[in-house]
N, C-alpha and C positions, 0 to 999 in steps of 0.2 A: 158638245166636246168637253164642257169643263165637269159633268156629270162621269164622262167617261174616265176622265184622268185622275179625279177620285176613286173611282172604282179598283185603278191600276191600283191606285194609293194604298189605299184598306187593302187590297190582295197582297201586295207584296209585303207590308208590314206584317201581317197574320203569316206568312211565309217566313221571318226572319224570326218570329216568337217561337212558330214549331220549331225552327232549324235548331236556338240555343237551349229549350226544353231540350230535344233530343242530346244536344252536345250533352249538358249537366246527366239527363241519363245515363248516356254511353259511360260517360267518365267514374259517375257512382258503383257503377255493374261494375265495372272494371278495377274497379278500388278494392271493391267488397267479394270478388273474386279471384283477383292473381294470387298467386302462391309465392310465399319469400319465405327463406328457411328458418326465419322466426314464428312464422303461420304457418303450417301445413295444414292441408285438408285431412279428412281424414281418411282415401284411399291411399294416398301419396304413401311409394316405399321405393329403395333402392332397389333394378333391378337386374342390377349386373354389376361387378367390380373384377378389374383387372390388375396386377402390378404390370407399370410396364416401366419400370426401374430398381435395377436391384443389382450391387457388387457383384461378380463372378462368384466369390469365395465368401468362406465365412470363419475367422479363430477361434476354435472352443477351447476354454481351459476349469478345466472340473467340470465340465458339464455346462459353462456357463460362454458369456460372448464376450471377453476381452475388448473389445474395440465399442467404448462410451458411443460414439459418432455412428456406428452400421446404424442404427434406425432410420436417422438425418438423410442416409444415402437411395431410401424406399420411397418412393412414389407410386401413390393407386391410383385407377382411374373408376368412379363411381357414375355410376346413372342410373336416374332416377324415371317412375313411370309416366311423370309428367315432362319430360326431356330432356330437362334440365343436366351437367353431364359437371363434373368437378374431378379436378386433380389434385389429389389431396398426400402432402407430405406427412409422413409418419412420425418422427421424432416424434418421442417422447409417448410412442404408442404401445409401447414396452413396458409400460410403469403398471402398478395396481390399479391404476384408476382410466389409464388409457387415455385416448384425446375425444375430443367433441367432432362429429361429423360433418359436413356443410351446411345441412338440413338437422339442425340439434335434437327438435322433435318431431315426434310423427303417433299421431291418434293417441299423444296424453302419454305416449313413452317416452324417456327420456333417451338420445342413441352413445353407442361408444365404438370406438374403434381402437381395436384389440391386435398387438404381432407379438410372433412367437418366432422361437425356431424348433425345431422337429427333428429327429432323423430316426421313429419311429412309426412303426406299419401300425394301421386301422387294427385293434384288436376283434373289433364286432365284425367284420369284415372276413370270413375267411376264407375269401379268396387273393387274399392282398400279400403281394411277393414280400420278398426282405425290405426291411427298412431302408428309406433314399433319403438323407439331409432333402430339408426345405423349408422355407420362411412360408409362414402364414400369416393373413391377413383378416379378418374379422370384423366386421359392420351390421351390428344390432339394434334393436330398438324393443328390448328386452322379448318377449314369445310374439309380438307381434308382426317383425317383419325382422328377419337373417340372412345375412350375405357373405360369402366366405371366399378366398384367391388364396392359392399358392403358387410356387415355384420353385423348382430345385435349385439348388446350391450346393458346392463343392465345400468340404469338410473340410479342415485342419486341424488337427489337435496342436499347440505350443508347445515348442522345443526346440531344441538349438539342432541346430544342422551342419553348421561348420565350425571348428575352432583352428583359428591360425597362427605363429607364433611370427609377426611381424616384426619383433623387434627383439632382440638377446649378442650378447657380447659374443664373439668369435671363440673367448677362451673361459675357461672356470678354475679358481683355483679351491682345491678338495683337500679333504684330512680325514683318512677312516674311512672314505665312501663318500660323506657328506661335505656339501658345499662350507667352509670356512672362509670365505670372503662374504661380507655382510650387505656390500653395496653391489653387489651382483645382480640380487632380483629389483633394484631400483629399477635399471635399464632392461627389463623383459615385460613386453609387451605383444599380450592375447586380443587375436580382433574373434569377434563371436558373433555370429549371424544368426537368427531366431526363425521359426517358422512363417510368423506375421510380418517376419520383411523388416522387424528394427535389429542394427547393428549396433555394437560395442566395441570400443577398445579399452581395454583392462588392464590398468598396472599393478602388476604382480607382486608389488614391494610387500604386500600381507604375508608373503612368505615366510621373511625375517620374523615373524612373531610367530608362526603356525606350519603347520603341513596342509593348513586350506585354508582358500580365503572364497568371502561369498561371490556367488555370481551377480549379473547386473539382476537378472527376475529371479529371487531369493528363493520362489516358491513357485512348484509348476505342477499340474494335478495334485496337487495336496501334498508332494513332496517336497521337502527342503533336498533343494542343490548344493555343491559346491567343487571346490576345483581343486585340486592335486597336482602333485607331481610325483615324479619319480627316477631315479636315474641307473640306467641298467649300459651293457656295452650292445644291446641291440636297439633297434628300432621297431616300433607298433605299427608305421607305416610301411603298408606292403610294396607300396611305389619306391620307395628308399632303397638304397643301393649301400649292403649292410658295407662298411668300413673295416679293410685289415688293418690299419694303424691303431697297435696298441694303445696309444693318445690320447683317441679317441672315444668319448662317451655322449650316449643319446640322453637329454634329459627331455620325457614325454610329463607334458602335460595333461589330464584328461577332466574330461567336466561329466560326472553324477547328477543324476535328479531323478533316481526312480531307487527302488530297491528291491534285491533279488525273494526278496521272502514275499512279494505280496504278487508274484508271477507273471513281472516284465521282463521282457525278453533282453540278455545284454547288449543285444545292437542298438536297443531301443533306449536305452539310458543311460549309455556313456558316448561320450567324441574325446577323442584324441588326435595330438598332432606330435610329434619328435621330432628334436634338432638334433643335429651333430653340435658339439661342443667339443675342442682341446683343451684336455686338462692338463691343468699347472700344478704340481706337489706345494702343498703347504711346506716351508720352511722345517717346522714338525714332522715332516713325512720321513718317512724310513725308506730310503732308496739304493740301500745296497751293506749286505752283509756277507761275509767271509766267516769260514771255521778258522782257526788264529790258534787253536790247541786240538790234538787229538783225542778220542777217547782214553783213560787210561790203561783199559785193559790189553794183555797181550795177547795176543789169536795162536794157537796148537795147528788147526785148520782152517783151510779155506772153506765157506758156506756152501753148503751143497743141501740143497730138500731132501728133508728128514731127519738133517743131522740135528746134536744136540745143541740146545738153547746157548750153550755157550761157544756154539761157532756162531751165533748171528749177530754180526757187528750193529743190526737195526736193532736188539736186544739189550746190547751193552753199551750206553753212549755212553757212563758216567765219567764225569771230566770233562766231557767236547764242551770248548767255547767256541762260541760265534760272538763279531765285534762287528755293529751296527752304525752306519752312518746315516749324517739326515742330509733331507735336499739343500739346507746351505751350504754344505762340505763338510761341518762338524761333527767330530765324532761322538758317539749318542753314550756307547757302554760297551760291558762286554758279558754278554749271560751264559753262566756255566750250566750245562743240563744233566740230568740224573735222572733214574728208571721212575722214580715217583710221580715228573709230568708226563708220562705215560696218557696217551688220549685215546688211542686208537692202535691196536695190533692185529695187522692184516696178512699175518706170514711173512714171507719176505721182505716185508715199508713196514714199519711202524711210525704212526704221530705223537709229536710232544708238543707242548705248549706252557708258556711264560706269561704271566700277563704284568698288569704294570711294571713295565723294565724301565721305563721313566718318568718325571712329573707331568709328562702330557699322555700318560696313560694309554702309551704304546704299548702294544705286545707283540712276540716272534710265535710264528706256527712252523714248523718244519715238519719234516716227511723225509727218514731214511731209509734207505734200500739197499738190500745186497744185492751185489754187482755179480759177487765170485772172484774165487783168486785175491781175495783179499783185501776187494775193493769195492768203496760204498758207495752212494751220493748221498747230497742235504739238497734238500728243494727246501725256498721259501715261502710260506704261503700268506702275505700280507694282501695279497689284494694289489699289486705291484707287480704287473706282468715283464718289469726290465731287470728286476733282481735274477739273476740266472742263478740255474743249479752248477753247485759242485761236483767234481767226482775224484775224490781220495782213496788212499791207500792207507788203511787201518797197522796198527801196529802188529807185529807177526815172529816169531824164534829167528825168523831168516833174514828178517828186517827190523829191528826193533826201533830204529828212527828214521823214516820215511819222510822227505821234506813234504812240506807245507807251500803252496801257494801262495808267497807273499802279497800284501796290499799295494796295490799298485797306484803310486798317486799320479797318474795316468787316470783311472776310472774314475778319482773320486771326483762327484761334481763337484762344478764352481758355485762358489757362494751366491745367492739370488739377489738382486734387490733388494731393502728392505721393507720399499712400496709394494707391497703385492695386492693390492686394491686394484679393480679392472677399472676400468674408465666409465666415469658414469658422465649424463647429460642430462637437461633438462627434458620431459617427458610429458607433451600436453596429453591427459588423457581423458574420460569421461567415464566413472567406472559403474554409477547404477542410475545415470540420465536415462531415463525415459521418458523418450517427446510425443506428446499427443498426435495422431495423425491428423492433417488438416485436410478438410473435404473441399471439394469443388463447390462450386453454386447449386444448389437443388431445388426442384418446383415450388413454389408456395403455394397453401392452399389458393385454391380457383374461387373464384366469384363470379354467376352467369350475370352480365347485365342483359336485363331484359326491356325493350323499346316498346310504348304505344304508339303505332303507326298510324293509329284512325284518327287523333286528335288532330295533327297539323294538316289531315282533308279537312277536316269540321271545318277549322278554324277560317281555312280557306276558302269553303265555301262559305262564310257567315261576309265575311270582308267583300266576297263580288256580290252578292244581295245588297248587302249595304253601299257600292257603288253605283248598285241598278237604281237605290229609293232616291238617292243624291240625284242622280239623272232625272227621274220621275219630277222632281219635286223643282228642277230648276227649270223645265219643258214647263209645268203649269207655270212658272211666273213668267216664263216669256210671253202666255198666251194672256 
């Protein structure tokens, strides 16, 4: 018996010696075999890659990608022929030098991963239809092993798409055409919306120093923008419901960033938006004139076509005065006219013109006409649609003193305030902020963890052997 319980003895220890020889083999193989993406074998190559992350859209501006963060937003999915499978975010795969792959080398190549964008067709290729935007993706390991993904993507070229006039005074007070109140464009404010989705609001006070001031993105395909104005009595916008009140003027604003000589189309590079605006006369302004003297010649005949030059009362004004009031009430002067400001002779109207009639460098345009029968008008052409025309009676053998229309101070306006400054406010505004877009959470590259499963058998079977010998060994002292 105690021959035999040796024997068990010897047997099962020579059984526990093979079992952890075998474990230390297993585990050496296994060392000196797996693959980690610091060791590759040398079949080992990527052999599939997918994006399966990627913006809808994409901004180009000159040909290039506007938006720093698009890479950050691409995720690939790579695998490899040993199973291994990685998600791998691209940031920063855009650069010259590219990113590092999961698996960096493979049979002594060093790899890169290479994005573009595209929206050109295969030249070698000629069966390949018109060019379609789409991001490329690139996984090399220099001629030994190439893997390549793309995906379409929706183009945008940068540019503004809307301009809005959010903010402007109700009323403008003018002189000559142009704005003379100076804190007027303080309070006008342009909201500007961009193709890539960033907004603007723009205070327009650059006006006071210029006829433009820059936009928020100064520079867009290679062109410098900027913004204008201008002020006419219609409106640019076809939706507006044009205004009979003489009062009334549109001051449009319009935003450039292309130009006509390099063969963009003008839809394509200008926006515009018009307000209505009530204008106020500068205190300056010339708002109403009267003839106050006849011409002095005496008339033989009444004007009839074809007659001689000396029946055309529009021929012989020398002597008419006209006496000019301004919009504070004050009376301005009085300018006497003669055939020498002669402008224009159109038969029956001719134009005359005066220029500096006073220190603010007013001047009168008129335009006479024969009537017939001895009777004329004077239109005034200031740019002033409430000055009305006259219609006189010329001096004549049958009539040699014809009254006059006296001044009525009835019409004359009332003197204005001497505030004529609009109302300004304070005006938060942001005029060339441009805020980075902030992305969501994105994949980070993948790491496969890979388990030895055979060890914790090993180990488990070496543990019940060794509780078999224990048992063996406590039987022989009982006996």
């Amino acid at each position: 018996m105690r021959k035999h319980s040796k024997f068990i003895t010897i047997l099962l220890s020579a059984l526990l010696a093979v079992c952890l020889v075998q474990t230390v083999f297993v585990q050496a193989f296994a060392t000196e075999n797996s693959a980690t993406p610091d060791e590759p074998t040398g079949d080992l190559r990527p052999v599939s890659m997918e994006i399966v992350k990627a913006p809808e859209s994409i901004v180009i501006d000159n040909d290039e990608i506007i938006d720093s963060t698009f890479w950050s937003n691409v995720v690939v999915h790579i695998v490899y022929n040993n199973g291994e499978e990685y998600d791998v975010n691209c940031d920063g795969a855009d650069s010259e030098d590219g990113i590092v792959p999961p698996i960096a080398e493979i049979g002594g190549y060093q790899g890169r991963i290479y994005c573009y964008f595209s929206d050109e067709s295969d030249e070698s290729d000629e069966s390949a239809e018109d060019s379609s935007p789409k991001i490329c993706v690139t996984c090399s390991y220099d001629d030994f092993a190439y893997i390549e993904a793309n995906c379409p993507i929706k183009r945008i070229d940068l540019r503004p798409v809307s301009m809005e006039v959010v903010k402007m005074p109700k009323t403008v007070t003018m002189f000559q055409g142009e704005i003379s109140d100076s804190s007027f464009w303080d309070d006008v404010v342009v909201h500007i919306v961009y193709s890539d989705g960033r907004e603007f609001d723009v205070n327009c006070d650059g006006f006071k120093s210029g006829n433009e001031i820059v936009p928020p993105i100064p520079e867009i395909n290679g062109y410098k923008g900027y913004i204008g104005y201008y002020i006419s009595n219609d409106s640019d916008d076809e939706s507006d419901v044009e205004s009979s009140d003489d009062n009334i003027n549109y001051i449009s604003l319009s935003y450039r960033y292309g130009d006509y000589d390099h063969g963009l189309d003008a839809d394509n590079i200008v926006v515009t938006h018009s307000i209505p605006v009530e204008v106020k006369d500068d205190p300056r302004t010339i708002v109403k004139c009267e003839v106050t003297k006849l011409p002095d010649k005496v008339f033989t005949a009444p004007f009839s076509f074809g007659s001689p030059n000396e029946d055309s009362i529009s021929r012989n004004i020398d002597g008419m005065e006209v006496t000019f009031y301004y919009a504070n009430g004050e009376k301005g002067g009085t300018v006497t006219f003669n055939s020498s400001m002669l402008d224009m002779d159109a038969g029956p109207y001719c134009r005359y013109v005066k220029s500096d009639i006073d220190k603010y460098g007013n001047y009168l345009i008129i335009e006479v006409q024969d009537k017939g029968d001895y009777k004329f008008s004077v239109e005034y052409l200031l740019g002033n649609p409430n000055i009305s025309a006259q219609i006189l009676t010329a001096k004549s053998a049958s009539n040699p003193n014809p009254s006059l229309n006296p001044v009525s101070t009835e019409d004359t306006p009332e003197k204005p305030s001497d505030n004529i400054s609009s109302a300004t406010s304070d005006v938060a505004t942001k005029d060339n902020a441009g805020n980075n877009n902030t992305t969501n959470g994105t994949a980070n590259n993948g790491v496969v963890a890979t388990g030895d499963f055979a060890t914790p058998a090993i180990i488990a079977t070496v543990m019940i052997l060794a509780a078999a010998v224990m048992f063996v060994l406590k039987r022989k002292h009982s006996f």
